[in-house]
PDB file of N, CA, C and O in Angstrom:
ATOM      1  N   UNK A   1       3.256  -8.402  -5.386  1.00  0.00           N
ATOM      2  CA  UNK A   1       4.302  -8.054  -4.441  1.00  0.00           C
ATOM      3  C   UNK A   1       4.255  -6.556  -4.188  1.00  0.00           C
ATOM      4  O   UNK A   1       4.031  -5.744  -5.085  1.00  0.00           O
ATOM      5  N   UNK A   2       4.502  -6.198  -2.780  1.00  0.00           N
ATOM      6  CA  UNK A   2       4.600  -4.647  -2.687  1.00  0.00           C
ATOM      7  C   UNK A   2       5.600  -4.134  -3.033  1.00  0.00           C
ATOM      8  O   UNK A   2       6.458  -5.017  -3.036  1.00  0.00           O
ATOM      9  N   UNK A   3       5.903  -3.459  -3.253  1.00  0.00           N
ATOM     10  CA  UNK A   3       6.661  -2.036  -3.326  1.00  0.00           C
ATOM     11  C   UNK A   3       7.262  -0.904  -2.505  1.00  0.00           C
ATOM     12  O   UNK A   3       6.509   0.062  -2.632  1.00  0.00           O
ATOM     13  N   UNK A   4       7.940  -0.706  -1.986  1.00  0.00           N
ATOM     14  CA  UNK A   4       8.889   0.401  -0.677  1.00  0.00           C
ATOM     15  C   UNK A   4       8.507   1.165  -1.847  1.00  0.00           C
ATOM     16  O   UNK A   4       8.883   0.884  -2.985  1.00  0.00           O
ATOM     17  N   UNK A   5       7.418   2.568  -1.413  1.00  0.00           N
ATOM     18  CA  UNK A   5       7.851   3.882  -2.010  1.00  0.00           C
ATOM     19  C   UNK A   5       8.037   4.972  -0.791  1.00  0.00           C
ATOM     20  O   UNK A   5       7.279   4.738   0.150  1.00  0.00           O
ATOM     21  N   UNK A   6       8.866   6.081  -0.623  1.00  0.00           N
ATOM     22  CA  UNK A   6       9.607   6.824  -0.001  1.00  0.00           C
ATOM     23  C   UNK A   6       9.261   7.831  -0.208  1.00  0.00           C
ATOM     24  O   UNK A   6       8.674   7.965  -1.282  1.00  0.00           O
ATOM     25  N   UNK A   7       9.431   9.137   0.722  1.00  0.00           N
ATOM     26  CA  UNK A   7       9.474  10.276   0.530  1.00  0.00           C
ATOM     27  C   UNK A   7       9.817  11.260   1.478  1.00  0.00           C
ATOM     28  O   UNK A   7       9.267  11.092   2.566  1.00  0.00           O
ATOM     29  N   UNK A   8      10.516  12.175   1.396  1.00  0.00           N
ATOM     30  CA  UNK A   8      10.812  13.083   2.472  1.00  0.00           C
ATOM     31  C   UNK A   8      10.424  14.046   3.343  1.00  0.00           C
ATOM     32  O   UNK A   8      10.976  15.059   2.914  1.00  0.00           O
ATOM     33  N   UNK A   9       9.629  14.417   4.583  1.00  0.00           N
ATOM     34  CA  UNK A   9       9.460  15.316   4.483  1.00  0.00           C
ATOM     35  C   UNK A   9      10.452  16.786   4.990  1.00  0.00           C
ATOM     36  O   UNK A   9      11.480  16.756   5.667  1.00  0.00           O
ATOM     37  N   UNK A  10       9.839  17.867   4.482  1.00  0.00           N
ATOM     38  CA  UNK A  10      10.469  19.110   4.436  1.00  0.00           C
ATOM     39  C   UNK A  10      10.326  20.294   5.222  1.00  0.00           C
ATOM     40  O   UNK A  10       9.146  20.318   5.573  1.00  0.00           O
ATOM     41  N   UNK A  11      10.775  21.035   5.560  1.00  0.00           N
ATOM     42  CA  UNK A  11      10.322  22.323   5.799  1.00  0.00           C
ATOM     43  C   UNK A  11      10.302  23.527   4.875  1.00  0.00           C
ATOM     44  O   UNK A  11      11.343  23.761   4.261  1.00  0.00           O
ATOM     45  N   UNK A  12       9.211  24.355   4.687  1.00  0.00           N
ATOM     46  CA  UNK A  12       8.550  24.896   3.929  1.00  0.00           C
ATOM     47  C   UNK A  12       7.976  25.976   4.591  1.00  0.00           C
ATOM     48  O   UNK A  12       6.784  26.020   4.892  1.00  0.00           O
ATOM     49  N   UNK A  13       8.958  27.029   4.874  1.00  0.00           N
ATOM     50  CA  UNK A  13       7.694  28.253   5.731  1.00  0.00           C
ATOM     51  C   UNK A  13       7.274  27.746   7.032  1.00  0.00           C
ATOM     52  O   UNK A  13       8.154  27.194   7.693  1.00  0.00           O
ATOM     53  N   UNK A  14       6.089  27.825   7.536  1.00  0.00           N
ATOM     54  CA  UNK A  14       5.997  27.119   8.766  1.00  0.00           C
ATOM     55  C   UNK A  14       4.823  25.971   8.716  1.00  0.00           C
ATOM     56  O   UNK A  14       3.913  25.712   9.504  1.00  0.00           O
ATOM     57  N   UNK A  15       5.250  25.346   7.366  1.00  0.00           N
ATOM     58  CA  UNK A  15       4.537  24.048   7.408  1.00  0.00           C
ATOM     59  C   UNK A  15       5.800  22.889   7.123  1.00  0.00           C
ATOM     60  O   UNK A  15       6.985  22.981   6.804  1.00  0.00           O
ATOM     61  N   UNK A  16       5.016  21.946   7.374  1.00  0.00           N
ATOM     62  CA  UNK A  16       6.140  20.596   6.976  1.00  0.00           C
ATOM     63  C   UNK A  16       5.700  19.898   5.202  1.00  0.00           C
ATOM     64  O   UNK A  16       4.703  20.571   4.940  1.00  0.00           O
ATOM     65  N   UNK A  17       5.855  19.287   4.398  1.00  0.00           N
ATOM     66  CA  UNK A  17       5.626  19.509   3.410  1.00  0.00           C
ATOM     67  C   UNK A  17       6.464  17.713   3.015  1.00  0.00           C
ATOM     68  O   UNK A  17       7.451  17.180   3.523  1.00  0.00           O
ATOM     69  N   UNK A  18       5.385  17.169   1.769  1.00  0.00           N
ATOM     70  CA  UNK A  18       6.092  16.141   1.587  1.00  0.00           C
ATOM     71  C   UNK A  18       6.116  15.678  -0.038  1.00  0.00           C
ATOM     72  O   UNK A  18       5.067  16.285  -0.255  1.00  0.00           O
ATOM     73  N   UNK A  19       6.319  15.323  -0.856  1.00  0.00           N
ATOM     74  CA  UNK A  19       6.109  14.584  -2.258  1.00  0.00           C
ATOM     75  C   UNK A  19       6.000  13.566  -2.290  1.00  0.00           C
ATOM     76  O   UNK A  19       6.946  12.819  -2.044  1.00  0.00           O
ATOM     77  N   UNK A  20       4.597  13.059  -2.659  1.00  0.00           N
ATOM     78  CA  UNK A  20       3.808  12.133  -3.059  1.00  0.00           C
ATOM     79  C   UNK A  20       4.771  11.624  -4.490  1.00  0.00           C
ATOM     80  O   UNK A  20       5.134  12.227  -5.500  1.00  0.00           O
ATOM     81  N   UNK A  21       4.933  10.424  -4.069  1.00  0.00           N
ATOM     82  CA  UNK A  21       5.682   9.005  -5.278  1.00  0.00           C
ATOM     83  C   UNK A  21       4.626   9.283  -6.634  1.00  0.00           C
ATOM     84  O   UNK A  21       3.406   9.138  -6.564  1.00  0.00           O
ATOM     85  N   UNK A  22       5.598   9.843  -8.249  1.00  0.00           N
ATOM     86  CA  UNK A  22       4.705   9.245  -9.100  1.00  0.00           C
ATOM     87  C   UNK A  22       4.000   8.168  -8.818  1.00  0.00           C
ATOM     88  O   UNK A  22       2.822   8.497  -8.672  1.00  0.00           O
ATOM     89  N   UNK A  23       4.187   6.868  -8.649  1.00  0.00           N
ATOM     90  CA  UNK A  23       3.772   5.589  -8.824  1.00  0.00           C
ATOM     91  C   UNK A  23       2.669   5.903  -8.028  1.00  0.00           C
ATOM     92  O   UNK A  23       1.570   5.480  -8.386  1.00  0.00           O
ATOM     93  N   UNK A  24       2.771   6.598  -6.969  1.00  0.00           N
ATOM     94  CA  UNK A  24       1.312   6.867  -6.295  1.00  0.00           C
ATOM     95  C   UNK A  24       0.186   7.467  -6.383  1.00  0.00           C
ATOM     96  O   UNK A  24      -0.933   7.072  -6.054  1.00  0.00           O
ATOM     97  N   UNK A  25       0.705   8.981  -7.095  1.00  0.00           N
ATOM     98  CA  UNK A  25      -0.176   9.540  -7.445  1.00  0.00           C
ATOM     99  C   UNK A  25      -0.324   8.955  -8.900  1.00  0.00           C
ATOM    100  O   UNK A  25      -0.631   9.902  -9.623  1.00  0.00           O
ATOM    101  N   UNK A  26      -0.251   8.019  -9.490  1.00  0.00           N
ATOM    102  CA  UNK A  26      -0.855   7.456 -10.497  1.00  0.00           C
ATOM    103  C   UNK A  26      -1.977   6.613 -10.282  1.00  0.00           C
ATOM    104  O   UNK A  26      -3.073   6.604 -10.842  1.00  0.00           O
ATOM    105  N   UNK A  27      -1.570   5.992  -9.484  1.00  0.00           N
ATOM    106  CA  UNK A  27      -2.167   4.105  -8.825  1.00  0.00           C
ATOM    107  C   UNK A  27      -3.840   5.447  -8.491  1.00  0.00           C
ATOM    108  O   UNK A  27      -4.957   5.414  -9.007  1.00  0.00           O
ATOM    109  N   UNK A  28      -3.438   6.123  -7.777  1.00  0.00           N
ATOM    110  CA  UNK A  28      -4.648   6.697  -7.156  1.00  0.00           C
ATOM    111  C   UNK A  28      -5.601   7.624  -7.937  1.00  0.00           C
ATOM    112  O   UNK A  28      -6.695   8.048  -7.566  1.00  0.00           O
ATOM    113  N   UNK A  29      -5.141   7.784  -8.760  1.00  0.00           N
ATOM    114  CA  UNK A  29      -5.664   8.836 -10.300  1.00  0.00           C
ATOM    115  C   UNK A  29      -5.792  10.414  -9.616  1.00  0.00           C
ATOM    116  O   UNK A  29      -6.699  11.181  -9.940  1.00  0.00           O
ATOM    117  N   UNK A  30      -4.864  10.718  -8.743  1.00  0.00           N
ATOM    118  CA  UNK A  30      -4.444  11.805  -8.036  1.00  0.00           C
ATOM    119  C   UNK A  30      -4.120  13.162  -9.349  1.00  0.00           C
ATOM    120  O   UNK A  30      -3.820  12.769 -10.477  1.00  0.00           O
ATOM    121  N   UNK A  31      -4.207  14.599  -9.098  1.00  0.00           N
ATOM    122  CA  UNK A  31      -3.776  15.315 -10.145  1.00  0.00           C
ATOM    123  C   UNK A  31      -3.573  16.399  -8.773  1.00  0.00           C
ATOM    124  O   UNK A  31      -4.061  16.537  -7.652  1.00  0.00           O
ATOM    125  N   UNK A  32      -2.342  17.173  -9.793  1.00  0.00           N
ATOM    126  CA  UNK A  32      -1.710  18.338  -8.700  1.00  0.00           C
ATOM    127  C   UNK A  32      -3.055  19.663  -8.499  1.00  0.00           C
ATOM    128  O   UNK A  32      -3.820  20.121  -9.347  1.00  0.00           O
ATOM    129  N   UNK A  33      -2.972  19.850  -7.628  1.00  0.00           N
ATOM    130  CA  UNK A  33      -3.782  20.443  -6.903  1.00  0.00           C
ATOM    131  C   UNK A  33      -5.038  20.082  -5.858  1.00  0.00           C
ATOM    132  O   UNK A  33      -5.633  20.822  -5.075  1.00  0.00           O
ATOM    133  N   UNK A  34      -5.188  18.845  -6.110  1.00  0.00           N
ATOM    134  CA  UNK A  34      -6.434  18.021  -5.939  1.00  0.00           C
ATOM    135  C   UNK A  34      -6.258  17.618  -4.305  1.00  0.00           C
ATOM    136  O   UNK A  34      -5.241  17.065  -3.886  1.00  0.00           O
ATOM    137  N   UNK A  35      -7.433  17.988  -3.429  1.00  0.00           N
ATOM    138  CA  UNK A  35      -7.615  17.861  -2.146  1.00  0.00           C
ATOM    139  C   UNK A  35      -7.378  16.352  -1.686  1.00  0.00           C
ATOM    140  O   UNK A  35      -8.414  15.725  -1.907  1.00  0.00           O
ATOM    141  N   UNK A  36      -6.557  15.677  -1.221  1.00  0.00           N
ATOM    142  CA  UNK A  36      -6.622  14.547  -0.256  1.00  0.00           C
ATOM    143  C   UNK A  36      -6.916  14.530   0.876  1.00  0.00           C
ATOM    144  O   UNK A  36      -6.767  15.535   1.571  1.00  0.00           O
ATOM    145  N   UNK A  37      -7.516  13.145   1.462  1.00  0.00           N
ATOM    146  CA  UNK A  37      -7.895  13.061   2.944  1.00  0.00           C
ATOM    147  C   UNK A  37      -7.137  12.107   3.364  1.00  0.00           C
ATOM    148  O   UNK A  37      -6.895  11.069   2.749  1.00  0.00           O
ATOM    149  N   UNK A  38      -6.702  12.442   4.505  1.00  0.00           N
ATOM    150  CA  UNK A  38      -5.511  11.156   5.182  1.00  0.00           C
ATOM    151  C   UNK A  38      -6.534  10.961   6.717  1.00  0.00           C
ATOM    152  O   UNK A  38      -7.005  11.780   7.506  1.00  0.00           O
ATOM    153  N   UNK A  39      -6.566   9.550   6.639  1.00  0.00           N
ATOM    154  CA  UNK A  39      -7.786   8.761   7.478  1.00  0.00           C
ATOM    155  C   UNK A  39      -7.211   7.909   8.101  1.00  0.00           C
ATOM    156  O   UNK A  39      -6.696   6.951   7.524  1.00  0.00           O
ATOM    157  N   UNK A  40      -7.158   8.106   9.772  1.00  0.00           N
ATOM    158  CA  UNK A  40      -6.365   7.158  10.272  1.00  0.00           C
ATOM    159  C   UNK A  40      -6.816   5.552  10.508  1.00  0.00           C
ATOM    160  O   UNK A  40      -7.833   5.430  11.192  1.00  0.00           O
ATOM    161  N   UNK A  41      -6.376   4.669  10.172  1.00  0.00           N
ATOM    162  CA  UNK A  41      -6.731   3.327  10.062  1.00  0.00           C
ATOM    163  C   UNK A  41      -6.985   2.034  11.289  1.00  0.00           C
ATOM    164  O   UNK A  41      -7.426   0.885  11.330  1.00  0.00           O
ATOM    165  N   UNK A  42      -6.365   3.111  12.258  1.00  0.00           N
ATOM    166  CA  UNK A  42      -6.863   2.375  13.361  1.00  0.00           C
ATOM    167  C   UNK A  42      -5.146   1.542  14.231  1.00  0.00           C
ATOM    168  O   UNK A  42      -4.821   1.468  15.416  1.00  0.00           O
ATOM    169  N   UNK A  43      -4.551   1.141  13.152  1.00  0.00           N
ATOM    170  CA  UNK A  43      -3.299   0.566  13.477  1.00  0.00           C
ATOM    171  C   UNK A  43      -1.987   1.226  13.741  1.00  0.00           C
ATOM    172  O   UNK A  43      -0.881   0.793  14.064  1.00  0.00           O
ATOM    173  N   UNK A  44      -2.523   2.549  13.471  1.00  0.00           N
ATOM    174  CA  UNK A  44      -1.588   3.449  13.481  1.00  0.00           C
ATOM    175  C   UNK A  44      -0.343   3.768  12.462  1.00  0.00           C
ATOM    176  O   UNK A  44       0.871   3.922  12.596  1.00  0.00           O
ATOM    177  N   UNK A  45      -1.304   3.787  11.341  1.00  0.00           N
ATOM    178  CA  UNK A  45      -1.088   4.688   9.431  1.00  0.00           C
ATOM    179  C   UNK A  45      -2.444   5.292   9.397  1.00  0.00           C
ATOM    180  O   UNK A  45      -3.257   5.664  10.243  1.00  0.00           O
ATOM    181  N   UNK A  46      -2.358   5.233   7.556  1.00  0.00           N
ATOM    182  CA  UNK A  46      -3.335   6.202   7.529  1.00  0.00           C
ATOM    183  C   UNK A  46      -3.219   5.650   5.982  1.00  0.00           C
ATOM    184  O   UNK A  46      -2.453   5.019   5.255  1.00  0.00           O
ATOM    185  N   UNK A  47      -4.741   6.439   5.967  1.00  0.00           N
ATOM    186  CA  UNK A  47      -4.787   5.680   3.990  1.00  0.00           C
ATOM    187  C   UNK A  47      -5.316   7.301   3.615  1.00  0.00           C
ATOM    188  O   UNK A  47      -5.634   8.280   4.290  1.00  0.00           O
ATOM    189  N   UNK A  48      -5.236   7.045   2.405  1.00  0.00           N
ATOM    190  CA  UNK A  48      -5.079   8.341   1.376  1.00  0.00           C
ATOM    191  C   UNK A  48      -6.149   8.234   0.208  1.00  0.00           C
ATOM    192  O   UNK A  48      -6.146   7.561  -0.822  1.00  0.00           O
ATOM    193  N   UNK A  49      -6.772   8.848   0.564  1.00  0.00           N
ATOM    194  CA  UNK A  49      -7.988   8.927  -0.509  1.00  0.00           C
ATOM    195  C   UNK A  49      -8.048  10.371  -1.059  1.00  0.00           C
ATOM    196  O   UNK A  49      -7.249  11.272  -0.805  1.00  0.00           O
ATOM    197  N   UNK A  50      -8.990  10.425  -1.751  1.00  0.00           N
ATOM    198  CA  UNK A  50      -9.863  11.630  -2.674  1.00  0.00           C
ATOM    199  C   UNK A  50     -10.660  12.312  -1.488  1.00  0.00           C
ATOM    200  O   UNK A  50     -11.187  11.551  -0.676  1.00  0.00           O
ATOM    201  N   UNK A  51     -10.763  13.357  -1.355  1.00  0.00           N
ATOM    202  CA  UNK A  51     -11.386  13.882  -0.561  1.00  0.00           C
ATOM    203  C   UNK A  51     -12.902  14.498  -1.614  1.00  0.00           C
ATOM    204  O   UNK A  51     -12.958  15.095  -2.689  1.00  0.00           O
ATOM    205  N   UNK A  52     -14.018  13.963  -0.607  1.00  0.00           N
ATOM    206  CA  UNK A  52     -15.062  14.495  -1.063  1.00  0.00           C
ATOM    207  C   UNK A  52     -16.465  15.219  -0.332  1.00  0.00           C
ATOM    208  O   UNK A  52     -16.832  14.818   0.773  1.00  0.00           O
ATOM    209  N   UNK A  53     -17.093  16.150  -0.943  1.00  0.00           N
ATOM    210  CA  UNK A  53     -17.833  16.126  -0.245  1.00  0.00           C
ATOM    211  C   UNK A  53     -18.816  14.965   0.620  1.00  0.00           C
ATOM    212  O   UNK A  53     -19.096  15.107   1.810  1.00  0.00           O
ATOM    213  N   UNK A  54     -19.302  13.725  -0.279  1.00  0.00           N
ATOM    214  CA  UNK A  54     -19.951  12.660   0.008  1.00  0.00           C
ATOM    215  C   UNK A  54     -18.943  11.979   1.525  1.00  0.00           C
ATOM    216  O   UNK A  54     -19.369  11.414   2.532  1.00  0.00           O
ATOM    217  N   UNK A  55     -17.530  12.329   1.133  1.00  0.00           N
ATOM    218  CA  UNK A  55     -16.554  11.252   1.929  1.00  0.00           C
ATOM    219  C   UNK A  55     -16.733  12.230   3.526  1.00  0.00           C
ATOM    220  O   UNK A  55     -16.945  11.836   4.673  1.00  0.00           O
ATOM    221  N   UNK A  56     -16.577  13.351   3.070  1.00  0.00           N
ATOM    222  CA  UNK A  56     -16.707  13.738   4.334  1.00  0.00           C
ATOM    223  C   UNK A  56     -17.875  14.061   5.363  1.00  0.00           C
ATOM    224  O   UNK A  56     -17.751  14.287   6.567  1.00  0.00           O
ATOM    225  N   UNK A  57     -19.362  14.019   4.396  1.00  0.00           N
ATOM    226  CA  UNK A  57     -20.748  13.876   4.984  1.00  0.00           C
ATOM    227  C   UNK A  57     -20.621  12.268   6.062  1.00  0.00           C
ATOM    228  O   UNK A  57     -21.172  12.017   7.133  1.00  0.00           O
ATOM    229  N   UNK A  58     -19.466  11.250   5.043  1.00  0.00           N
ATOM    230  CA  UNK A  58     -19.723  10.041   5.816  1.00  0.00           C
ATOM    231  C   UNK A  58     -18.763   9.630   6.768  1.00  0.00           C
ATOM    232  O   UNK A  58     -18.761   8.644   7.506  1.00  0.00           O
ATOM    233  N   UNK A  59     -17.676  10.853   6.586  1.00  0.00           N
ATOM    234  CA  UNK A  59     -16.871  10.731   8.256  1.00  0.00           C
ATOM    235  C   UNK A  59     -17.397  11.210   9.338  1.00  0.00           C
ATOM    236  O   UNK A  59     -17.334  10.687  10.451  1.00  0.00           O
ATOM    237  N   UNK A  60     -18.098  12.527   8.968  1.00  0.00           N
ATOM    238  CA  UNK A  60     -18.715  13.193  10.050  1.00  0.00           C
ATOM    239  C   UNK A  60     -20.151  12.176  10.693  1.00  0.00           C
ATOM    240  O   UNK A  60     -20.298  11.874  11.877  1.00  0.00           O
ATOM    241  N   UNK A  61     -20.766  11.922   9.941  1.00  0.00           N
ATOM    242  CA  UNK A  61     -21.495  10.596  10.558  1.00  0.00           C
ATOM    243  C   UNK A  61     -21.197   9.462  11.110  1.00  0.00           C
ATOM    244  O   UNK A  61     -22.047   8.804  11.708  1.00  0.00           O
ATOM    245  N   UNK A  62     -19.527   8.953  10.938  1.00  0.00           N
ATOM    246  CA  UNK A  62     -19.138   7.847  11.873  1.00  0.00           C
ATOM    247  C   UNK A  62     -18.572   8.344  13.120  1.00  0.00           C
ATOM    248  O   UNK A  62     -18.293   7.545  14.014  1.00  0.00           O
ATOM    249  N   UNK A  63     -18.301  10.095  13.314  1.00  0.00           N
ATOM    250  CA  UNK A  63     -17.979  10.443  14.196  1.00  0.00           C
ATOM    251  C   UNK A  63     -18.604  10.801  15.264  1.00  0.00           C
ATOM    252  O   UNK A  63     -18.195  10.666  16.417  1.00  0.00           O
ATOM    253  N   UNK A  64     -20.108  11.499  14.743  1.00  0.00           N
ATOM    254  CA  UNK A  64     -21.337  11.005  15.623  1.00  0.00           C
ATOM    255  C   UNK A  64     -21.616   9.962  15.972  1.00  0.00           C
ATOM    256  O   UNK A  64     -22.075   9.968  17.114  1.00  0.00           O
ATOM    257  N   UNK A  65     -21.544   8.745  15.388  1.00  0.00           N
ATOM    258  CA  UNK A  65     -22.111   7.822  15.802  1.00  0.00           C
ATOM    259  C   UNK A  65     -20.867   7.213  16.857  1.00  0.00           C
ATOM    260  O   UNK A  65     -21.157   6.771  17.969  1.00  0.00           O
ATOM    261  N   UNK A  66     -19.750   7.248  16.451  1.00  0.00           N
ATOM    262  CA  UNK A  66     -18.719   7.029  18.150  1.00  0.00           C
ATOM    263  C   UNK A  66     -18.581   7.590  18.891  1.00  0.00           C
ATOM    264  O   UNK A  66     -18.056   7.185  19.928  1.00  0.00           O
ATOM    265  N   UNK A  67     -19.052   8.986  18.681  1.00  0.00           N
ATOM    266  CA  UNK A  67     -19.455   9.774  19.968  1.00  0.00           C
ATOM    267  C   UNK A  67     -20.268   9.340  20.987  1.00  0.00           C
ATOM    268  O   UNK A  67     -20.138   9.220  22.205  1.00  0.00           O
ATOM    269  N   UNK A  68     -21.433   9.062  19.917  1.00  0.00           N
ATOM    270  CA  UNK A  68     -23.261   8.577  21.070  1.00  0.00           C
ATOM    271  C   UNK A  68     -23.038   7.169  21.458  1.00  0.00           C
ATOM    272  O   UNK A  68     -23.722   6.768  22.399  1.00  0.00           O
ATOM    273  N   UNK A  69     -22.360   6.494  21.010  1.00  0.00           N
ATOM    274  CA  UNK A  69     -22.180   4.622  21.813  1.00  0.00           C
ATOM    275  C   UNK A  69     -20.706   4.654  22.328  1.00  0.00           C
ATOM    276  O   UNK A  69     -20.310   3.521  22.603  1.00  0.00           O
ATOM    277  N   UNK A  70     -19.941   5.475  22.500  1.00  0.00           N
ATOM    278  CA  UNK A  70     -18.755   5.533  22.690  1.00  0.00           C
ATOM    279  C   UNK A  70     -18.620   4.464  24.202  1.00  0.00           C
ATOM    280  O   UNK A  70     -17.705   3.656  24.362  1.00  0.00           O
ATOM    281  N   UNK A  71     -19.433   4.635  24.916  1.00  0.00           N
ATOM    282  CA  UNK A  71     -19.868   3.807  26.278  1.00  0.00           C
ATOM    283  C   UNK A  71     -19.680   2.225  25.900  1.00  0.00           C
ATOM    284  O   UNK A  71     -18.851   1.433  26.347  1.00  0.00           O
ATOM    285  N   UNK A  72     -20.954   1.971  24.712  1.00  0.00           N
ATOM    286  CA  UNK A  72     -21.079   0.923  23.991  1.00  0.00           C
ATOM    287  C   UNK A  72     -19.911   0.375  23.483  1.00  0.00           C
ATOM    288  O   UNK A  72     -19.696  -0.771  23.877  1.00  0.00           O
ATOM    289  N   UNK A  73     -19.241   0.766  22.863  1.00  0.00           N
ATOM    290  CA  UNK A  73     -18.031   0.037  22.074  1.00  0.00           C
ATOM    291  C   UNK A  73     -17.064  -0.220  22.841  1.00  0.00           C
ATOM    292  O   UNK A  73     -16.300  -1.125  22.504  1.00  0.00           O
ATOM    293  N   UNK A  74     -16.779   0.671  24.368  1.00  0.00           N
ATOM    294  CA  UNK A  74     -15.761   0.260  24.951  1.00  0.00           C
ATOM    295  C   UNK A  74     -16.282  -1.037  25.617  1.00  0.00           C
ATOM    296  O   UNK A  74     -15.595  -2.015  25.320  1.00  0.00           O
ATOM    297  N   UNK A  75     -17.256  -1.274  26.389  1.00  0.00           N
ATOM    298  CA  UNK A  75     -17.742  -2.389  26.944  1.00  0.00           C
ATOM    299  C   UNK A  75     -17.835  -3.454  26.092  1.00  0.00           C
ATOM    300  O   UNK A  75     -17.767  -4.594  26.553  1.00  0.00           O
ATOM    301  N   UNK A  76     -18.031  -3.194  24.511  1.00  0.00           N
ATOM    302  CA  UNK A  76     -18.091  -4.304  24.047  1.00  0.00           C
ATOM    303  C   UNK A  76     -16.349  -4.802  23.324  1.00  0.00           C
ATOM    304  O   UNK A  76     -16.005  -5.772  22.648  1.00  0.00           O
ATOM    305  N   UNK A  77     -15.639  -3.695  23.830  1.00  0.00           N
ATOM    306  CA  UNK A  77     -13.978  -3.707  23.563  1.00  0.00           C
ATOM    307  C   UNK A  77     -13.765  -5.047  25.107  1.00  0.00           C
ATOM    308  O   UNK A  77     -13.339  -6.178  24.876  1.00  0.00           O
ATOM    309  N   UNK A  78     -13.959  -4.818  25.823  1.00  0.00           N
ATOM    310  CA  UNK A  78     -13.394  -5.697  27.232  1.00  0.00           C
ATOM    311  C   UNK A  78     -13.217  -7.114  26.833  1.00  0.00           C
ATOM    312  O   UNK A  78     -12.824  -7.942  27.655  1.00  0.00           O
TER     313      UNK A  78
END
């Protein structure tokens, strides 16, 4: 069963600012300071991973590659 976890966000200087749920940064083996990547999912959220070098060699390659068929995928969207 899921779980409702919550959080607020803030203002902070001239950023917006939020706190990540223990329960979350557990589940995810998250530690304070540690870089996250928020990746939009297509449905309009976003999932929360570890940010890595490897992770981001392999975003930047799916972003080329929807760049160069971008033609392609819409035609095959119709």
């Amino acid at each position: 069963m899921s779980k409702l976890l919550t959080s607020r966000i803030r203002a902070q200087g001239a950023s917006d600012i939020t706190t990540i749920p223990a329960e979350v940064v557990r589940r995810i083996g998250a530690s304070a300071g540690q870089e996250l990547a928020w990746i939009e999912d297509g449905m309009g959220g976003f999932r929360v991973v570890h940010h890595t070098p490897e992770l981001a060699k392999a975003l930047a390659a799916h972003e080329a590659i929807m760049a160069e068929y971008d033609s392609v995928f819409r035609e095959l969207a119709k």
